[in-house]
Structure formats: structure tokens, C-alpha cells
PQR file of N, CA, C, O and H, with PARSE charges and radii, in Angstrom:
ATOM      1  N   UNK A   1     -16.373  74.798  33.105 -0.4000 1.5000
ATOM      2  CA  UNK A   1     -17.788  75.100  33.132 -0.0000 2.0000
ATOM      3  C   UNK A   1     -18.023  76.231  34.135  0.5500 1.7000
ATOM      4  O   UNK A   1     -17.565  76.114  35.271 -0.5500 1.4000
ATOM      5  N   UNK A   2     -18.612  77.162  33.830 -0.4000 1.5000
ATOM      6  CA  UNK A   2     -18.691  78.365  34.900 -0.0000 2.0000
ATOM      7  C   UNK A   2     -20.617  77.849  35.522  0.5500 1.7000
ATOM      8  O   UNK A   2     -21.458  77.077  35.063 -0.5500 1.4000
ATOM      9  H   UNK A   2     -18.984  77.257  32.907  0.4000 1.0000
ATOM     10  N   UNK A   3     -20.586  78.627  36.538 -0.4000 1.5000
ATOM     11  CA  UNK A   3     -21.707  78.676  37.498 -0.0000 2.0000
ATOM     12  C   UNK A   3     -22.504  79.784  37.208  0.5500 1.7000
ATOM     13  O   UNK A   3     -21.746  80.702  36.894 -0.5500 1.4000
ATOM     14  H   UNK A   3     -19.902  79.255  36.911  0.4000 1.0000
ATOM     15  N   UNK A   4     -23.908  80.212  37.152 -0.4000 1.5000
ATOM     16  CA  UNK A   4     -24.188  81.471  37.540 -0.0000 2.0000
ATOM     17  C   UNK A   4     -24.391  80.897  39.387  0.5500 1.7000
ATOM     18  O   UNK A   4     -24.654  79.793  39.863 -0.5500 1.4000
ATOM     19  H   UNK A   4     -24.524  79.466  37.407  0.4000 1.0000
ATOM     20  N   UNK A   5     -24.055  82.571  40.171 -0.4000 1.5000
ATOM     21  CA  UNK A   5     -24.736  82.870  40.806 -0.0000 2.0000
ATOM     22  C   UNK A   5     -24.910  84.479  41.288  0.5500 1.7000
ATOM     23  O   UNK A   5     -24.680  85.557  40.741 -0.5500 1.4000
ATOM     24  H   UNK A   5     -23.842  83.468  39.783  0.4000 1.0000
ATOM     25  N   UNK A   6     -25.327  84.155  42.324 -0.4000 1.5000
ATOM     26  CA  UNK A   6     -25.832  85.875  43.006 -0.0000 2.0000
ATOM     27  C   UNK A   6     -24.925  86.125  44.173  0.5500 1.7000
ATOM     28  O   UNK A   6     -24.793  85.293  45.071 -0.5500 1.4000
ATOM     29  H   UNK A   6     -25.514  83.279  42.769  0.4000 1.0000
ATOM     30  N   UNK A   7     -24.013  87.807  44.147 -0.4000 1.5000
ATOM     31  CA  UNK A   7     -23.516  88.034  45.319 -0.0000 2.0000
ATOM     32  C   UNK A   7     -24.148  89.053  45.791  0.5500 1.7000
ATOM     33  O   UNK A   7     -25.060  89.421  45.051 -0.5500 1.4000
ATOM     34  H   UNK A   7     -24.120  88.483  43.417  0.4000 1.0000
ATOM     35  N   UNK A   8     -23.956  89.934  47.181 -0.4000 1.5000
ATOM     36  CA  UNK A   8     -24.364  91.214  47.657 -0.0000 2.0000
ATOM     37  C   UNK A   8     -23.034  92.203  48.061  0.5500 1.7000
ATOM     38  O   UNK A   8     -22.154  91.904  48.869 -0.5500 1.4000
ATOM     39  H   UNK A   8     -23.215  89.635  47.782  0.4000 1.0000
ATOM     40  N   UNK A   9     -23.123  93.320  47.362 -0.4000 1.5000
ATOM     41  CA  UNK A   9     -22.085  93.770  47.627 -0.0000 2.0000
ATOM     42  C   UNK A   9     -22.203  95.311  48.397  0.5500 1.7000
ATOM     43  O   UNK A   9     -23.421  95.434  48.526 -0.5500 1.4000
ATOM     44  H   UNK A   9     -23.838  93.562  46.706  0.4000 1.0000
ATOM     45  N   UNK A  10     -21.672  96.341  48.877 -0.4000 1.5000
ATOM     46  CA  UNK A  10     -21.450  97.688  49.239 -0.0000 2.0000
ATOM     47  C   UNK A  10     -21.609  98.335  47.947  0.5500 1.7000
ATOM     48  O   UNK A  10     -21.042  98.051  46.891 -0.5500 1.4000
ATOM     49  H   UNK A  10     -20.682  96.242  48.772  0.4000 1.0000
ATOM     50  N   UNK A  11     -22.417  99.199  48.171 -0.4000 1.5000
ATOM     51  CA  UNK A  11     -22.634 100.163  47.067 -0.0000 2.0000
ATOM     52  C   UNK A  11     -21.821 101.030  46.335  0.5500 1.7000
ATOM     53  O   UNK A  11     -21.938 101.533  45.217 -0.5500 1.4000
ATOM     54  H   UNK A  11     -22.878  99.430  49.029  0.4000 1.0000
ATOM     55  N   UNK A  12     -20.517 101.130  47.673 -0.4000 1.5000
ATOM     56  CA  UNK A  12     -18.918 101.779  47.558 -0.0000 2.0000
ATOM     57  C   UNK A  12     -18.281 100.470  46.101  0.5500 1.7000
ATOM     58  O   UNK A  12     -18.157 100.553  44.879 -0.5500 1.4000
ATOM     59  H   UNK A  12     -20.422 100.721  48.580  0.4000 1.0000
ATOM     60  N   UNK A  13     -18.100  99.672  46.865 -0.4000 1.5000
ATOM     61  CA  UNK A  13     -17.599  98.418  45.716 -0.0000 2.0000
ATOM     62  C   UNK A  13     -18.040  98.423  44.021  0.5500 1.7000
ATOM     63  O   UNK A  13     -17.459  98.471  42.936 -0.5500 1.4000
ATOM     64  H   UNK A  13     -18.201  99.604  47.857  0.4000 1.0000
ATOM     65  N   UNK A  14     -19.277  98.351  44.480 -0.4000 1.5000
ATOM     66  CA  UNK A  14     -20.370  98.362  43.188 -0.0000 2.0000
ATOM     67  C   UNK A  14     -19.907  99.472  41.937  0.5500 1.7000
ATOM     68  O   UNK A  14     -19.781  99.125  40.763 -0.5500 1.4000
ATOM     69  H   UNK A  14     -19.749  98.312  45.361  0.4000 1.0000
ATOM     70  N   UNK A  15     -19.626 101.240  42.575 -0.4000 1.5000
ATOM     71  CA  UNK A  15     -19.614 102.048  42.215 -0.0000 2.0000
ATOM     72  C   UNK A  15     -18.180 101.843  41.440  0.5500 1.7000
ATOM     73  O   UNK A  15     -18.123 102.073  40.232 -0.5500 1.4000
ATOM     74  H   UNK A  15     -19.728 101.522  43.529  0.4000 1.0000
ATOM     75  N   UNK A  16     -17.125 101.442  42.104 -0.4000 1.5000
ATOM     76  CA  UNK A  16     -16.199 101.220  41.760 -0.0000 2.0000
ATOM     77  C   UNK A  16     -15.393 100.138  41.055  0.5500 1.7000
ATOM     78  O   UNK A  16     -14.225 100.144  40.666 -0.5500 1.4000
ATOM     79  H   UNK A  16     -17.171 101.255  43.085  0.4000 1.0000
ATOM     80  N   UNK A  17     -16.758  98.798  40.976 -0.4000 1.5000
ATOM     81  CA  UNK A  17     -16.370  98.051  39.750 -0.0000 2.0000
ATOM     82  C   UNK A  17     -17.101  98.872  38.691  0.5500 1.7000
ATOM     83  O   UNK A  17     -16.563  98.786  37.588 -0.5500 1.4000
ATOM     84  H   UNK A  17     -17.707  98.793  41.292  0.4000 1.0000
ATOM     85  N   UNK A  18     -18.058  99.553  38.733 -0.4000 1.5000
ATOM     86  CA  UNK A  18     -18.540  99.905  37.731 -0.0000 2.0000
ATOM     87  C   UNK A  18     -17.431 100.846  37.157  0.5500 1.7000
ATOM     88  O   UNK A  18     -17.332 100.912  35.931 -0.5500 1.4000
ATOM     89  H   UNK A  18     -18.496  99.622  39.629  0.4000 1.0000
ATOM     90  N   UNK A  19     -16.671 101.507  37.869 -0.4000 1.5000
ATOM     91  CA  UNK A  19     -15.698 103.071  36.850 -0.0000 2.0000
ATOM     92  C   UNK A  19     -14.609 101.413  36.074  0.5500 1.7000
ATOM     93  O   UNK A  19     -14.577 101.302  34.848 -0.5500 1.4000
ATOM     94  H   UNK A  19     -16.751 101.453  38.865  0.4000 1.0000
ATOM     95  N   UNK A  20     -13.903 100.407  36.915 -0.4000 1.5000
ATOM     96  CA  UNK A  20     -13.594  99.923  35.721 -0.0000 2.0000
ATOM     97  C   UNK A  20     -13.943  99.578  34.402  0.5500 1.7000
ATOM     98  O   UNK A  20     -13.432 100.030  33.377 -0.5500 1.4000
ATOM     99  H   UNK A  20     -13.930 100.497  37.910  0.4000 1.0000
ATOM    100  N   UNK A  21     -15.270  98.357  34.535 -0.4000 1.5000
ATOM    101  CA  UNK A  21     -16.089  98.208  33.480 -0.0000 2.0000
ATOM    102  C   UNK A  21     -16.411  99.418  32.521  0.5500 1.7000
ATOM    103  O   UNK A  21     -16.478  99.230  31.306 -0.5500 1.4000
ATOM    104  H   UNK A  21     -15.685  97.990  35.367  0.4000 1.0000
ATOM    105  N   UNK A  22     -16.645 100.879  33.179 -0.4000 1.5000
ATOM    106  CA  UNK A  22     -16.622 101.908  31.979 -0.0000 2.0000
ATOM    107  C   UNK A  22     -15.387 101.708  31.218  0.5500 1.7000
ATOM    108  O   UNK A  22     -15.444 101.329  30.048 -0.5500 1.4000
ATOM    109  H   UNK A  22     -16.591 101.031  34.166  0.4000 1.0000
ATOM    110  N   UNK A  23     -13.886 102.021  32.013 -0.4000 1.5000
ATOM    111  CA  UNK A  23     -12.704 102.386  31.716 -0.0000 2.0000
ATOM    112  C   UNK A  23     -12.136 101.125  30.649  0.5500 1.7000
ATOM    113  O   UNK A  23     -11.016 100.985  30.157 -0.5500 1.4000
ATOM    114  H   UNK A  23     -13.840 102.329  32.963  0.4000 1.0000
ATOM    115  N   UNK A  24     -12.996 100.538  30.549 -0.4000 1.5000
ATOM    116  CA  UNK A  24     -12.566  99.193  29.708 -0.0000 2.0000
ATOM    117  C   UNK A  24     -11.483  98.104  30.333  0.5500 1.7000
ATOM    118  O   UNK A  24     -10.972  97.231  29.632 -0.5500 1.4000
ATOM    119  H   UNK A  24     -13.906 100.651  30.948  0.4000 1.0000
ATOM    120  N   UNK A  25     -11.186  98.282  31.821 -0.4000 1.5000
ATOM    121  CA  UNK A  25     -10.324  97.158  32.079 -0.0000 2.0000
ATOM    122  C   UNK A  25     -10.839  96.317  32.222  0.5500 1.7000
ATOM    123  O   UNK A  25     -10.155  95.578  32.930 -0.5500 1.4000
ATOM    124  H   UNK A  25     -11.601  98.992  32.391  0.4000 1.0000
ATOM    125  N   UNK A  26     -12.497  95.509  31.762 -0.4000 1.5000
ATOM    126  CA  UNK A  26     -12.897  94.345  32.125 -0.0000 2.0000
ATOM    127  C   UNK A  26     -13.953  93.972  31.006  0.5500 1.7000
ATOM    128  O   UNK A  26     -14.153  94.860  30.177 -0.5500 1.4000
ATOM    129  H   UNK A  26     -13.052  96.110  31.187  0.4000 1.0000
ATOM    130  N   UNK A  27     -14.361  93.290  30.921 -0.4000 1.5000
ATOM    131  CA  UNK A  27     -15.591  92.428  29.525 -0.0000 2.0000
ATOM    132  C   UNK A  27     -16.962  93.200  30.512  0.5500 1.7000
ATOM    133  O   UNK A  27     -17.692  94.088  30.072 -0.5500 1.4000
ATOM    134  H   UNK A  27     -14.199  92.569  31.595  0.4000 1.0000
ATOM    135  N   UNK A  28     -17.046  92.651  31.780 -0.4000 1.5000
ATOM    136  CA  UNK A  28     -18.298  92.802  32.379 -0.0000 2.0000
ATOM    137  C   UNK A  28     -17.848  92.178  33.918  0.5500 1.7000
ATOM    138  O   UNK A  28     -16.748  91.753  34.272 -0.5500 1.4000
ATOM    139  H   UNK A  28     -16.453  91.930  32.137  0.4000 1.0000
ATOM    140  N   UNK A  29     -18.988  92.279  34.607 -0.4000 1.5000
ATOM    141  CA  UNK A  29     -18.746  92.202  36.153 -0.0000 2.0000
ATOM    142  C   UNK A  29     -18.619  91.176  36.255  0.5500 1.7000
ATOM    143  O   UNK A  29     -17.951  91.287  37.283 -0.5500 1.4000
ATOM    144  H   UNK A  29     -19.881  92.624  34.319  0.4000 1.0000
ATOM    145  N   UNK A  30     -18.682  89.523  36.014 -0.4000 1.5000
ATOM    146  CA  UNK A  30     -18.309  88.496  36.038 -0.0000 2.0000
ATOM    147  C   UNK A  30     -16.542  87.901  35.951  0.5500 1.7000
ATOM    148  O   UNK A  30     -15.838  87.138  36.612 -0.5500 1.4000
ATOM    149  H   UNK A  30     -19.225  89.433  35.179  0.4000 1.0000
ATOM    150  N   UNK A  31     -16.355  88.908  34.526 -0.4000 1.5000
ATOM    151  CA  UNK A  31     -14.839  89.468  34.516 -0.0000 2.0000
ATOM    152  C   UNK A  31     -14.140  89.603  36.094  0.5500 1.7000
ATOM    153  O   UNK A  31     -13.488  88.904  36.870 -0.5500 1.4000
ATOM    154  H   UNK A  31     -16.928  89.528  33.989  0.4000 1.0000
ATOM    155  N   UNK A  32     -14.540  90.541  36.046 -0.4000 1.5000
ATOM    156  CA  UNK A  32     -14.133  91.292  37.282 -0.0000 2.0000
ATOM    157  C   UNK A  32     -14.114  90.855  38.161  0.5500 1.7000
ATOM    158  O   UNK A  32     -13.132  91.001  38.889 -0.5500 1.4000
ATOM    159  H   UNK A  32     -15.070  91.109  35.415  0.4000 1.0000
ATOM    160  N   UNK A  33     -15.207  90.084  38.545 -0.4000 1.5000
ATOM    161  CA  UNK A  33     -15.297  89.407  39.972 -0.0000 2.0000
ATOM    162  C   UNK A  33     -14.122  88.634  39.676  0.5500 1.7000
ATOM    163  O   UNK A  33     -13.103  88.950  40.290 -0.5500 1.4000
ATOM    164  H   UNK A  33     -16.005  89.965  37.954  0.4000 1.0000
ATOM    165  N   UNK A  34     -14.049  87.483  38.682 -0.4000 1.5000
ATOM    166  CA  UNK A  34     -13.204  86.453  38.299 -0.0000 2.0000
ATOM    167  C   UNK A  34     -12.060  86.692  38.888  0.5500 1.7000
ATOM    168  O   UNK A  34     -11.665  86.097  39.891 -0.5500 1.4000
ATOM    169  H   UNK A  34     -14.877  87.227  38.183  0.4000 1.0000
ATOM    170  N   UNK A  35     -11.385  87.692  38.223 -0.4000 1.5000
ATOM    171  CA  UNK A  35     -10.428  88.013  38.377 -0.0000 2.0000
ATOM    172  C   UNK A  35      -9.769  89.085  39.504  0.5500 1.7000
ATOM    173  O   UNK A  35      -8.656  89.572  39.301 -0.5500 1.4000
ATOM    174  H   UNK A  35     -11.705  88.176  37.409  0.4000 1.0000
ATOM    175  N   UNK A  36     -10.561  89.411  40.717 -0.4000 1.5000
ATOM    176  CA  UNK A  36     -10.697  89.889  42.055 -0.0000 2.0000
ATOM    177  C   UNK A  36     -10.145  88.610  42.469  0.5500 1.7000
ATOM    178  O   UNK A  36      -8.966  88.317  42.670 -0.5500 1.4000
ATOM    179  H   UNK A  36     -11.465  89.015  40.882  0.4000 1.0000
ATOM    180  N   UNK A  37     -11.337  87.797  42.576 -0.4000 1.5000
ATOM    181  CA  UNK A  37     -11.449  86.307  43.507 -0.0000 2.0000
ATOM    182  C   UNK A  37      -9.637  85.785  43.257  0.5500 1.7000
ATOM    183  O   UNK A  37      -8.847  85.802  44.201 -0.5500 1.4000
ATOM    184  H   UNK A  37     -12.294  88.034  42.413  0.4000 1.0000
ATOM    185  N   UNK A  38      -9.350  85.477  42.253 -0.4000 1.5000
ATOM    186  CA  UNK A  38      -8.704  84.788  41.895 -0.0000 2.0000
ATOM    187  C   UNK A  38      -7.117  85.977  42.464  0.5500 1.7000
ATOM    188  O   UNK A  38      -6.428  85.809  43.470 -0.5500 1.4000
ATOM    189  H   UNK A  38      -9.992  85.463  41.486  0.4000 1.0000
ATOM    190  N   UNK A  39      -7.017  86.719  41.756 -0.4000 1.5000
ATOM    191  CA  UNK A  39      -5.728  87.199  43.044 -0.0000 2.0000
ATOM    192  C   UNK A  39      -6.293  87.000  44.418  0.5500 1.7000
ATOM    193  O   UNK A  39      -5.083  86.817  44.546 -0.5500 1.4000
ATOM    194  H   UNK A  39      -7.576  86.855  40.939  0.4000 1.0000
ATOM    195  N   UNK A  40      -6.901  86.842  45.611 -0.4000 1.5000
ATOM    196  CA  UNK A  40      -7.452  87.050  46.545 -0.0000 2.0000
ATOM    197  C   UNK A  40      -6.589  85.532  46.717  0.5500 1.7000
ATOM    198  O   UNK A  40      -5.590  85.305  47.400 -0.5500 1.4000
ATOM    199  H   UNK A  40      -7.885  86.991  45.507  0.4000 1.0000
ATOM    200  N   UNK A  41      -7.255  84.746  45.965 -0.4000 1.5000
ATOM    201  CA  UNK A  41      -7.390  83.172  46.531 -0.0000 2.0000
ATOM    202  C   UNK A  41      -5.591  82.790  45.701  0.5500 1.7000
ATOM    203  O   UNK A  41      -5.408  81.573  45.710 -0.5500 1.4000
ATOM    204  H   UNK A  41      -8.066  84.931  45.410  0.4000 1.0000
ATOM    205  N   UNK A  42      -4.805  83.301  45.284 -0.4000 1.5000
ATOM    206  CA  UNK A  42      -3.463  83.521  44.992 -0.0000 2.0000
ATOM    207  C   UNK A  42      -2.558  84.108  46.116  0.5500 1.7000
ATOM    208  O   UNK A  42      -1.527  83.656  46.615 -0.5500 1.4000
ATOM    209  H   UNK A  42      -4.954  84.290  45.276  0.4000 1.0000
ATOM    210  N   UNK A  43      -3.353  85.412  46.395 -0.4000 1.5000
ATOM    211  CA  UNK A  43      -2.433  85.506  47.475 -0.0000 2.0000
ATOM    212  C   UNK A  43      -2.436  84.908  48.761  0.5500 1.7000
ATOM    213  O   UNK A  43      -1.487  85.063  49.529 -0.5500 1.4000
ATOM    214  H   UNK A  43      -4.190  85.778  45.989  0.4000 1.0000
ATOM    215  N   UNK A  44      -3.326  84.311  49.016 -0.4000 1.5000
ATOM    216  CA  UNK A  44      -3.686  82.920  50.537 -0.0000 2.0000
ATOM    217  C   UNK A  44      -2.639  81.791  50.000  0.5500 1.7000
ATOM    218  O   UNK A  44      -3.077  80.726  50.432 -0.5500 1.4000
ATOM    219  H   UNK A  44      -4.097  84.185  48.392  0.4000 1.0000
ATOM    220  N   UNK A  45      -1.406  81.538  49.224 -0.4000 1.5000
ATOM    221  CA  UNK A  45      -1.007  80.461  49.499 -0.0000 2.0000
ATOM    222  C   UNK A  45       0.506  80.539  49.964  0.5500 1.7000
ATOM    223  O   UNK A  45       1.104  79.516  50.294 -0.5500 1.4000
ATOM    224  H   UNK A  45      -1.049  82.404  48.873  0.4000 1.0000
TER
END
């Protein structure tokens, strides 16, 4: 079951999930986050 919620991010960040989402490496920013978070919380073990 997924969650919505709301993050705040750097406008640097922003700019630069957005050139993926153009470039087609992602569905949409939820994508993306997903799959940020998730190497992040992969590489902590």
C-alpha cells in the first residue's frame, strides 16, 4: 500500500530530478523518490 505525502526539497535537486523524468529514466517523481530512498536506505546496512 503506498502513502501520499509532501516533501521540501532544494531547487538544485528539484531541477535535477526533473532532467531525469524528461530523459525518461523514471514514470514520475514518486518513481524517483522511491527509488533514491531505497538505495540510500540499502546502502545503511
Amino acid at each position: 500500500m503506498k502513502i501520499q505525502t509532501t516533501i521540501t526539497v532544494e531547487k538544485e535537486i528539484l531541477l535535477k530530478m526533473m532532467d531525469k523524468l524528461r530523459d525518461g529514466s523514471f514514470r514520475n517523481k514518486s518513481h524517483l523518490f522511491e527509488y533514491a530512498v531505497r538505495k540510500f536506505l540499502d546502502g545503511e546496512k
